[in-house]
KEMARLO-105694 format. One record per residue: z, y, x of N, C-alpha, C, O in turn; residue number from 1. Coordinates in nm, 3 decimals. Layout:
BEGIN
PT | Z | Y | X | Z | Y | X | Z | Y | X | Z | Y | X | NUM $
...
//
This chain:
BEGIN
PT | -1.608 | 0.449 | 0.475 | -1.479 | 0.400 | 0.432 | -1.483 | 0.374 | 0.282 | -1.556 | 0.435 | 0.203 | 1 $
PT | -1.393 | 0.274 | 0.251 | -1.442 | 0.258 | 0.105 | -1.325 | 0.230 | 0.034 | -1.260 | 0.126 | 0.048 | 2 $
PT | -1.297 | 0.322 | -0.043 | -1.130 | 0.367 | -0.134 | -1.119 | 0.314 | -0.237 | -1.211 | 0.350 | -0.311 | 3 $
PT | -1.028 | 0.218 | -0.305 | -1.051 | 0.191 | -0.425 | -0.902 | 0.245 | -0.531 | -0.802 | 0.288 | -0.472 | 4 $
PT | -0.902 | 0.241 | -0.631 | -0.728 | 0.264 | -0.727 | -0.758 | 0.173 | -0.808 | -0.870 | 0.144 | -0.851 | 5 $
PT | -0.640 | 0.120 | -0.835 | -0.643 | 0.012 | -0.920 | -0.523 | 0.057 | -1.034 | -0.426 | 0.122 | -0.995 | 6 $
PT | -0.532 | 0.032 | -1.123 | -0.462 | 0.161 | -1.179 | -0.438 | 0.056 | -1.360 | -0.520 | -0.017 | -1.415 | 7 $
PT | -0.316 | 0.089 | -1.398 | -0.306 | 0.028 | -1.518 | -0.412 | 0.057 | -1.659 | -0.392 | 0.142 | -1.745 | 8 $
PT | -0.476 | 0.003 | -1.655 | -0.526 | 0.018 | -1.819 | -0.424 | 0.064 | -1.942 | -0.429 | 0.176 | -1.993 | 9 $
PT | -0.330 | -0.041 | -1.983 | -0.254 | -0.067 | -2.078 | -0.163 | 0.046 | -2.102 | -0.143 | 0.091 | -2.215 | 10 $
PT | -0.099 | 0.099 | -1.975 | 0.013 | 0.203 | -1.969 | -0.080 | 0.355 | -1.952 | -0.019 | 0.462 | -1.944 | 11 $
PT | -0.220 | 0.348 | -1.949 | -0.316 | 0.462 | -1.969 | -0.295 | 0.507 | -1.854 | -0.317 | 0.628 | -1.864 | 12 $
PT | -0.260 | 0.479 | -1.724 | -0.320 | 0.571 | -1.602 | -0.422 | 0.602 | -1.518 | -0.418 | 0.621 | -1.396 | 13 $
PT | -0.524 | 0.608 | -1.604 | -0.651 | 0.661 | -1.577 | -0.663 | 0.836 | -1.580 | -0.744 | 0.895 | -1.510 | 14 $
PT | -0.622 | 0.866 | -1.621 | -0.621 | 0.994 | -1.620 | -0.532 | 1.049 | -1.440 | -0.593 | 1.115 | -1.356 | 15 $
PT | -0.418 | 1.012 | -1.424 | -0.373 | 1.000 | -1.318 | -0.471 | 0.947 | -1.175 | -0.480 | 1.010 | -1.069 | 16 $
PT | -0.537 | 0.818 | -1.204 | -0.635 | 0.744 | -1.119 | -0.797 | 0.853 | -1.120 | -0.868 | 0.888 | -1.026 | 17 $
PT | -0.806 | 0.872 | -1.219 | -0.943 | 1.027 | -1.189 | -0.964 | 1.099 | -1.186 | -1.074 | 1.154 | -1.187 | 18 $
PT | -0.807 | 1.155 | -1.178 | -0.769 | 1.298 | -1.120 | -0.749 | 1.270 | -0.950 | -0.793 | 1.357 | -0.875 | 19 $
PT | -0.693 | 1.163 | -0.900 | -0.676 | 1.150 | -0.756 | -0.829 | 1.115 | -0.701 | -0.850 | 1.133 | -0.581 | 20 $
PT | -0.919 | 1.073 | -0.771 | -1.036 | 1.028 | -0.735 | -1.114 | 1.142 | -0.707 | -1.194 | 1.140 | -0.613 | 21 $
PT | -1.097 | 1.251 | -0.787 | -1.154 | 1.331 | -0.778 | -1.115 | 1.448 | -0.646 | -1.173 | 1.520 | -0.565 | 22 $
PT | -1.014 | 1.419 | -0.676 | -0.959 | 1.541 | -0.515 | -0.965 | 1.459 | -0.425 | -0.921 | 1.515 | -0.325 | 23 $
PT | -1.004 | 1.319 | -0.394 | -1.011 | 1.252 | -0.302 | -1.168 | 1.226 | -0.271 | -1.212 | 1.177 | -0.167 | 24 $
PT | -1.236 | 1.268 | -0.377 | -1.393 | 1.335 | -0.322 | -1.438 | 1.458 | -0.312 | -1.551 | 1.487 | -0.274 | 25 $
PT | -1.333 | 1.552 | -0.352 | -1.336 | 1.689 | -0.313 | -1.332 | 1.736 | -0.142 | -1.384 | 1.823 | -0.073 | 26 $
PT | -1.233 | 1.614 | -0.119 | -1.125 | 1.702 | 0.018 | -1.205 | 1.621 | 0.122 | -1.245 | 1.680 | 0.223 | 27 $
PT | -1.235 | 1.469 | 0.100 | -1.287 | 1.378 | 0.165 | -1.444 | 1.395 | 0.204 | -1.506 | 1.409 | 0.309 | 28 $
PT | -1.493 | 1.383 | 0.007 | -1.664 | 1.333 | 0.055 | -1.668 | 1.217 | 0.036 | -1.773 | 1.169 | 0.077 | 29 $
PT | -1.564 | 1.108 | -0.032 | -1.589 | 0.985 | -0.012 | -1.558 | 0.931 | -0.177 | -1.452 | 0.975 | -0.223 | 30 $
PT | -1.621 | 0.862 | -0.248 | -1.600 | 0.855 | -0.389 | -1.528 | 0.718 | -0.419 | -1.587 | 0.611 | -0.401 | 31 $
PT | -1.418 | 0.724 | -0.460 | -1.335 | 0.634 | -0.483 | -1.383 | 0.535 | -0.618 | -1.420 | 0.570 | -0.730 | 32 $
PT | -1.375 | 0.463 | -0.587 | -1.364 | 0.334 | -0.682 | -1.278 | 0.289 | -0.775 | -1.187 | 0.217 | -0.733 | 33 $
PT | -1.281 | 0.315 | -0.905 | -1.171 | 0.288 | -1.046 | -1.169 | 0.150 | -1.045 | -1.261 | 0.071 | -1.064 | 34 $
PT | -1.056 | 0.130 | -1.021 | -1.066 | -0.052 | -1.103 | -0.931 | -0.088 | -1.217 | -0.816 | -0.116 | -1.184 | 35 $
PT | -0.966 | -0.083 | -1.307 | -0.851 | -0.093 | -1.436 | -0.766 | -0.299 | -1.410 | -0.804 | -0.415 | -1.399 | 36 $
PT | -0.663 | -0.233 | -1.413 | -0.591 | -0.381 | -1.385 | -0.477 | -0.344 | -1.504 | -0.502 | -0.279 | -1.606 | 37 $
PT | -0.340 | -0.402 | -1.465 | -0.187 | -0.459 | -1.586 | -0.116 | -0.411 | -1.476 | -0.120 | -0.374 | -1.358 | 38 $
PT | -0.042 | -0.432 | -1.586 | 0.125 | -0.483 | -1.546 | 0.165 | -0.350 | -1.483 | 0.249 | -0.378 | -1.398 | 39 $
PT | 0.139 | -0.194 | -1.485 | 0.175 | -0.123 | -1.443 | 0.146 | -0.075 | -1.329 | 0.214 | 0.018 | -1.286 | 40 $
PT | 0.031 | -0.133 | -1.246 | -0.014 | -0.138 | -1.149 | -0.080 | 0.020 | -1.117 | -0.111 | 0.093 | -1.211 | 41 $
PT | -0.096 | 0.057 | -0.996 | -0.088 | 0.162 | -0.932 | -0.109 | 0.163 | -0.778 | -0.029 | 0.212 | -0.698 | 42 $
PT | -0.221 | 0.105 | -0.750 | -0.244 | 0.085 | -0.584 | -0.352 | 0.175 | -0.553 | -0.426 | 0.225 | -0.638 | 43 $
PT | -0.361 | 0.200 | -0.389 | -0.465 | 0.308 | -0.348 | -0.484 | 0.196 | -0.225 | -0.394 | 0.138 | -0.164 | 44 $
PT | -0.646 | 0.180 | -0.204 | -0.629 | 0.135 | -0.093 | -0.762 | 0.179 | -0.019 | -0.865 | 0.223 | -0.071 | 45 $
PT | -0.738 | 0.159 | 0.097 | -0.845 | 0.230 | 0.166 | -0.921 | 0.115 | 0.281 | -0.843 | 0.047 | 0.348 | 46 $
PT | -1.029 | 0.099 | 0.298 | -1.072 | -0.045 | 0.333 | -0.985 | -0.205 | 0.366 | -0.962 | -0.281 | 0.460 | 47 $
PT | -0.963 | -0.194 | 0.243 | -0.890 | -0.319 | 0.157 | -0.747 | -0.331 | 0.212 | -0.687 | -0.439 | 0.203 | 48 $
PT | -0.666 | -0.173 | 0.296 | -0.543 | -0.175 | 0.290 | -0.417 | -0.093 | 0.252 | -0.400 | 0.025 | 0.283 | 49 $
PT | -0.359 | -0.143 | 0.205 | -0.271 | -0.055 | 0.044 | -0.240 | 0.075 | 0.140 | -0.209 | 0.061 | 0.259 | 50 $
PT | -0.251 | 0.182 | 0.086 | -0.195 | 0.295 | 0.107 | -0.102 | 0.361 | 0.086 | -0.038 | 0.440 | 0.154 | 51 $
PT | -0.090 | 0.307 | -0.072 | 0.015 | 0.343 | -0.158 | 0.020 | 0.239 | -0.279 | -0.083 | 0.200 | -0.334 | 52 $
PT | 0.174 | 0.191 | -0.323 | 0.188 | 0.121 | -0.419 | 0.265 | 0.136 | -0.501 | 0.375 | 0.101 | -0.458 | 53 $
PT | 0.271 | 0.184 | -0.641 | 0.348 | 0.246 | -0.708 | 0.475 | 0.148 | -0.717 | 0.588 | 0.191 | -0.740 | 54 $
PT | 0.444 | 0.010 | -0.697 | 0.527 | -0.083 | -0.702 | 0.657 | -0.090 | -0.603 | 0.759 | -0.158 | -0.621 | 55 $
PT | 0.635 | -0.024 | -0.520 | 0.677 | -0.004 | -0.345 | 0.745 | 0.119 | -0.439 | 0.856 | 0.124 | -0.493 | 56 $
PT | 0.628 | 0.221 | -0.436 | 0.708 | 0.391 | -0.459 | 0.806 | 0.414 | -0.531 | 0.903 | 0.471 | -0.481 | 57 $
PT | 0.808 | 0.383 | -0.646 | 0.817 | 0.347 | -0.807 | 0.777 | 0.531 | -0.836 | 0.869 | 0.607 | -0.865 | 58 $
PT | 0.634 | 0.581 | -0.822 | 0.637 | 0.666 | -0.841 | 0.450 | 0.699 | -0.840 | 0.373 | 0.615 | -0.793 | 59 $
PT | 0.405 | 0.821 | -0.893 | 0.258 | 0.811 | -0.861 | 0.248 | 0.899 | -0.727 | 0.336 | 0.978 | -0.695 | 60 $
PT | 0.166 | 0.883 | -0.675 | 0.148 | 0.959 | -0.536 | 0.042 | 1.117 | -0.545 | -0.070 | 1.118 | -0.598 | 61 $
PT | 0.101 | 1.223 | -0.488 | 0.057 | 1.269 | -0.471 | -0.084 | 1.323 | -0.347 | -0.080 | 1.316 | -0.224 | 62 $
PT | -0.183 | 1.368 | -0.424 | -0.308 | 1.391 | -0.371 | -0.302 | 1.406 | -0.220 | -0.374 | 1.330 | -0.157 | 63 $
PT | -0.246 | 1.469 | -0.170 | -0.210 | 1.555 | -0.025 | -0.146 | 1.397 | 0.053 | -0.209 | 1.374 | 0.156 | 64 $
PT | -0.080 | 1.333 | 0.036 | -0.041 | 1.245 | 0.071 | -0.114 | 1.113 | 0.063 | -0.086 | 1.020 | 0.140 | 65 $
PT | -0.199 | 1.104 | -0.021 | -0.305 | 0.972 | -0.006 | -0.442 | 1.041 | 0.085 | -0.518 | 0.974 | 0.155 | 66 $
PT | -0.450 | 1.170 | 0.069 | -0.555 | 1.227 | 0.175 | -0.528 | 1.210 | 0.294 | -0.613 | 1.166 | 0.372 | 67 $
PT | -0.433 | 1.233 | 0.323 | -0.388 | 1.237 | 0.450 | -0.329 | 1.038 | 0.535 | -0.332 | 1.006 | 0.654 | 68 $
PT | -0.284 | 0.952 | 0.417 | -0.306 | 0.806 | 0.475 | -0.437 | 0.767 | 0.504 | -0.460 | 0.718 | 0.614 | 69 $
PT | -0.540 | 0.784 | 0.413 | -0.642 | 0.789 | 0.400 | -0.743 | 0.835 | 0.532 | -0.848 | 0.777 | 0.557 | 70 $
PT | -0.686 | 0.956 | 0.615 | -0.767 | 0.972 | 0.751 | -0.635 | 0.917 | 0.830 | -0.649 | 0.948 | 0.948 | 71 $
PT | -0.557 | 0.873 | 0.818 | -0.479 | 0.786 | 0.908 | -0.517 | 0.677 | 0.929 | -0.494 | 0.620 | 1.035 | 72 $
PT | -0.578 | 0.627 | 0.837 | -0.588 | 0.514 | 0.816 | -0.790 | 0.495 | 0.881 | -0.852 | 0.392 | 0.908 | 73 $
PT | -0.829 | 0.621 | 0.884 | -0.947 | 0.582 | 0.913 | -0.967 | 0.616 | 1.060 | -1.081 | 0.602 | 1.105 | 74 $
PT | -0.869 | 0.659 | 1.140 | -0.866 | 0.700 | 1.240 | -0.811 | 0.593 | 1.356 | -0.800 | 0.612 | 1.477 | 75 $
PT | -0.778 | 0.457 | 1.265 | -0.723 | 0.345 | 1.359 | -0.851 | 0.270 | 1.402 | -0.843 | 0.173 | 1.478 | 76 $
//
């Protein structure tokens, strides 16, 4: 399965994006993919389908909850 975050540069949420990366190769086993984008952006997606969108949320997602779309999502 192949996870990526796309995560704002500009507004600095990288720290947010490799902290979830990291408990999402803790809990998983599966090493997520950083990709620095704009505009406030904040997506999780898990073989190329959004999981979570901060744009949708207006919020960052917690770990437990993208783990868990994440084997939902791999279980279809």
């Amino acid at each position: 399965m192949k996870i990526s975050i796309t995560y704002c540069g500009r507004w600095n949420y990288s720290p947010q994006a490799s902290s979830l990366a990291a408990e999402i190769e803790k809990t998983l086993g599966i090493e997520a993919e950083l990709i620095e984008g704009k505009n406030g952006i904040f997506d999780v997606t898990a073989d190329d389908q959004i999981v979570f969108s901060k744009y949708d949320e207006h919020r960052f997602p917690e770990a437990t909850e993208i783990i868990n779309a994440v084997q939902t999502q791999s279980s279809k």
